[in-house]
N, C-alpha and C positions, 0 to 999 in steps of 0.2 A: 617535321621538316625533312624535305628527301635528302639523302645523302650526297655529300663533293662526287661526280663521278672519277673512276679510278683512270687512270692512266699510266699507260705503259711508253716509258721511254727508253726510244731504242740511241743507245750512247754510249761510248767511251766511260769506263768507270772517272778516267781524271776528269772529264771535261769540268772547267769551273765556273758554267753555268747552270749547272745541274744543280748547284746552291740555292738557284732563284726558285726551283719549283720546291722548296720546302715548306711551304703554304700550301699547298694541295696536296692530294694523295697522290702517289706516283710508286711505281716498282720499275728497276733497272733494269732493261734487258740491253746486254750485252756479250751475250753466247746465246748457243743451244741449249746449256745445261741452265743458264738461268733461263731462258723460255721454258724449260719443264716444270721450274718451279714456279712459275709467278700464274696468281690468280687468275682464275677464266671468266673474269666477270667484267673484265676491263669495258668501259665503256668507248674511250678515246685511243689513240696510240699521236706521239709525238716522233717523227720521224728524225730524229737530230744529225746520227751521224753513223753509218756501218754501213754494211754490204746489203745490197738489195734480197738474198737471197736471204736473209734474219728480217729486214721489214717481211718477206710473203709468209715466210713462216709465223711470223707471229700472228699478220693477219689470217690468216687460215686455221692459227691455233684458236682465235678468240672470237666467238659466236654472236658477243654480245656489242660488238663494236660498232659504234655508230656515228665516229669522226674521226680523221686520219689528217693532221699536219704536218705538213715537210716545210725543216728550215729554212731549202733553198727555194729559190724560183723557178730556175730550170727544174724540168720534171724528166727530161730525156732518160736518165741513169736511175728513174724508181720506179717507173711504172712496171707492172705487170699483168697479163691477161685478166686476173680472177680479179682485180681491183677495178680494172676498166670497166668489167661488165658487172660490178655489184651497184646495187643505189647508193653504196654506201659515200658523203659528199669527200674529197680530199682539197685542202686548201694551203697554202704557200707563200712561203715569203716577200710576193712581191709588193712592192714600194719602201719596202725596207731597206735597200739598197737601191735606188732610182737617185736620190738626190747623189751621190758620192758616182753615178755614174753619170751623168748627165754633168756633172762638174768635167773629170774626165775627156767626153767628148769635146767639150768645150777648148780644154788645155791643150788637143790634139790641133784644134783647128788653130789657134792661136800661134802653137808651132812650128807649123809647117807655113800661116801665112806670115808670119816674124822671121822665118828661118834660125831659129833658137838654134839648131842644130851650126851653124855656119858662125855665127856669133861662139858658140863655145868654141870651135876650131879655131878661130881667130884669137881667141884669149889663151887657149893653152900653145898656141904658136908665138904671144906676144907680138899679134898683130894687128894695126890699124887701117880697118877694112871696111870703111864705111858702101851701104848697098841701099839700093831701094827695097821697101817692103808692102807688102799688100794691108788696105784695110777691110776691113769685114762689109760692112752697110752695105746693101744691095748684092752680098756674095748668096748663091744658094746652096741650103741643106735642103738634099732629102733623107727623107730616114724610111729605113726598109722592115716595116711591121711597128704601128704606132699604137704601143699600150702606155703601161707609166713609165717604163724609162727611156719610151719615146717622147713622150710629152717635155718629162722632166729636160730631153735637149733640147726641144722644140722651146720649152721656155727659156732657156739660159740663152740660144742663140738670136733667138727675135729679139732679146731687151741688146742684144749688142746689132741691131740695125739689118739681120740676116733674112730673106725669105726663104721660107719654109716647103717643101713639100712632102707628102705622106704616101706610101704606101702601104695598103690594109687590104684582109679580107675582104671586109665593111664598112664601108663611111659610114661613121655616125651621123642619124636623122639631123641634129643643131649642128651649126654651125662650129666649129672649132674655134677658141679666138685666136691660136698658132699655128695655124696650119692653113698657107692661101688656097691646097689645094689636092686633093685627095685622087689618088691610082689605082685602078682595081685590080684583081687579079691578072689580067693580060694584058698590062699597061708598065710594067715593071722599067723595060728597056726604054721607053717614051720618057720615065722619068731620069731614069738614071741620065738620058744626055743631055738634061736641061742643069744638073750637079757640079757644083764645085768641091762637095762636099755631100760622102755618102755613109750614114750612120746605119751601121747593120746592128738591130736590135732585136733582134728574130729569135724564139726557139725555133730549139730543133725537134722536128718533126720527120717524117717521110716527102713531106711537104715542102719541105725548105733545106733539106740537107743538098748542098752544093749550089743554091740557091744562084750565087753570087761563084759562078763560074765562066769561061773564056767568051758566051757570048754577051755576059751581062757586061763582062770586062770593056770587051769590043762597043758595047754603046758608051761607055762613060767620056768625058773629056778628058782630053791629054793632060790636062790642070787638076784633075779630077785626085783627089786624096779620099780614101776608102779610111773609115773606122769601127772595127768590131767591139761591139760591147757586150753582146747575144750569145751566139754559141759558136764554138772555134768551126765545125763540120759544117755550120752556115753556108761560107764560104769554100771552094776549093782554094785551099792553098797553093798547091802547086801551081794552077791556074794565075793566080796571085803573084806570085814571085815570077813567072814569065813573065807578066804584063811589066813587073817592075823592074823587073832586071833589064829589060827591053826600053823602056824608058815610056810604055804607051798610056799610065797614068804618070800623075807626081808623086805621088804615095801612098802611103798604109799610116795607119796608127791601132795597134792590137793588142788587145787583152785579151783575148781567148786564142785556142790552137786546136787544128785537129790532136794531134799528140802533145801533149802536157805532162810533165817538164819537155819543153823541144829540148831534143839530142842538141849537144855542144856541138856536134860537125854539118850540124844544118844550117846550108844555104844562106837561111832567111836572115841569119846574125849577121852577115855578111852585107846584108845590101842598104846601101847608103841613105837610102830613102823611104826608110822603117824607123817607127820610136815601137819600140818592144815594152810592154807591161806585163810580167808574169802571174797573169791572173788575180788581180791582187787590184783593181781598180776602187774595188768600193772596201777593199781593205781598213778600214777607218779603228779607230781604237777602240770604239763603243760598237761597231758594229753584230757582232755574238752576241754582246749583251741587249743590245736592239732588235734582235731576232727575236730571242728570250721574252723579251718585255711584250713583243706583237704577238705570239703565243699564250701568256697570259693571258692580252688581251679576248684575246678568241677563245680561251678556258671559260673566261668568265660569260662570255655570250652565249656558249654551247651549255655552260652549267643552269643560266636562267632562262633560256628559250629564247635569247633572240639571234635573229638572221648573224651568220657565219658571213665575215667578208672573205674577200678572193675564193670562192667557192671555182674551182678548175672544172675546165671540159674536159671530160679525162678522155672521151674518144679522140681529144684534137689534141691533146698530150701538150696544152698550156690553159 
């Protein structure tokens, strides 16, 4: 019977989910000095958690490698030339955290069409302040780049009565059953002005960095509330915070940032018509260990010969 292949995890010695791979062979790399020592025979590498320049090195150190998984989704902060251009396949986190985002989106919209923000103001003022509030049915999302934690909004908001629209590289050939209606690549602004509601769910790429800048801003509607769930560089911020501080959308709701932790003296804390999430949306309590578990899963597939899910374009850097 052939052997477990070995694996090399690259990780935090505390992490405490490094527990769960005690069922398979695995060696710890977390230095240079432990990349000297550990076997060259590694067949897989699990990318968990360090500096990109300890995933190249490892990859570079190990001849024999022939499967490369990264915890996260976003791929922006791991790729490398020599990875891009090897056969070798890399695969990723995603849907693993899709449902925890796509909740999320959902909470954003509900906020700003509830005005939860104006309700808390009223309560810690001790005041009775009854106002009209928006219902959802017939409001429109689009979402900007529809993979699974596009979908995932696309489902939560169509069962609350929303229409949906998509933009993608690529319509898929079937029909979608959430989505009325698909944007291609030089359709971006057409859609945003049909938006009540715009869910940026994009890597980042060369492609899409500032994606959602002052002319995509300038199509959306003045009602229009923007929600990042993708990559913070997606968007131009600054871009962003003119439009809002200006009052030419209703708002933001954002989990990611160009700069993370944002500096305490930036702007954006300041404007009224912002819900801030410190990257921490799909933060859920099982989530690590949900990563962990969908790694296994794909240990086990790459161990017996079958098809690897989320297999990534690594020239498209998602």
């Amino acid at each position: 019977m052939k052997n477990e292949p070995l694996v090399l995890a690259i990780s935090d010695a505390n992490d405490p989910q490094l527990a769960m791979l005690a069922e398979i062979p695995h060696f710890l790399i977390n230095s240079a000095a432990a990349l000297d020592a550990a076997p060259r025979n590694a067949e897989a590498i699990l990318y968990w958690s360090g500096p990109r320049d300890l995933l190249r090195s490892t990859f570079l150190a190990s001849p024999d490698v022939r499967w490369i998984h990264s915890r996260m989704a976003g791929l922006d902060k791991m790729l490398f030339p020599e990875l891009v251009q090897s056969p070798v396949p890399l695969t990723n986190g995603t849907g693993v955290f899709s449902q925890s985002l796509g909740e999320w989106a959902l909470a954003v919209i509900l906020y700003f069409a509830k005005d939860i923000r104006r309700l808390l103001r009223s309560q810690e003022a001790c005041r009775w302040d009854p106002f009209d509030v928006e219902e959802l049915p017939g409001r429109t999302v689009g979402i900007v780049a529809y993979g699974d934690i596009g979908r995932a909004v696309a489902s939560r908001v169509q069962a609350m009565g929303m229409r949906v629209l998509a933009f993608k590289r690529h319509a898929p050939a079937a029909p979608d059953p959430f989505v009325e209606r698909f944007y291609g690549p030089t359709e971006l602004n057409a859609m945003l002005g049909e938006c009540d509601f715009v869910v940026v769910a994009a890597p980042l790429t060369a492609e899409t960095h500032h994606l959602i800048s002052d002319d995509a801003l300038a199509a959306m509607r003045p009602n229009a509330v923007v929600i990042n769930i993708g990559r913070g560089p997606v968007i131009d911020q600054a871009a962003l915070v003119r439009a809002l501080a200006a009052g030419r959308i209703k708002g933001a709701g954002l989990d990611v940032f160009e700069q993370e932790p944002i500096p305490a003296d930036d702007p954006i804390f300041k404007l009224p018509n912002i819900l801030i999430s410190p990257h921490s949306a799909d933060n859920t309590k099982d989530w690590l260990n949900d990563a962990m578990r969908f790694f296994l899963e794909q240990y086990q597939r790459f161990s017996s010969g079958q098809p690897l899910k989320n297999i990534v374009e690594k020239h498209l850097g998602y």
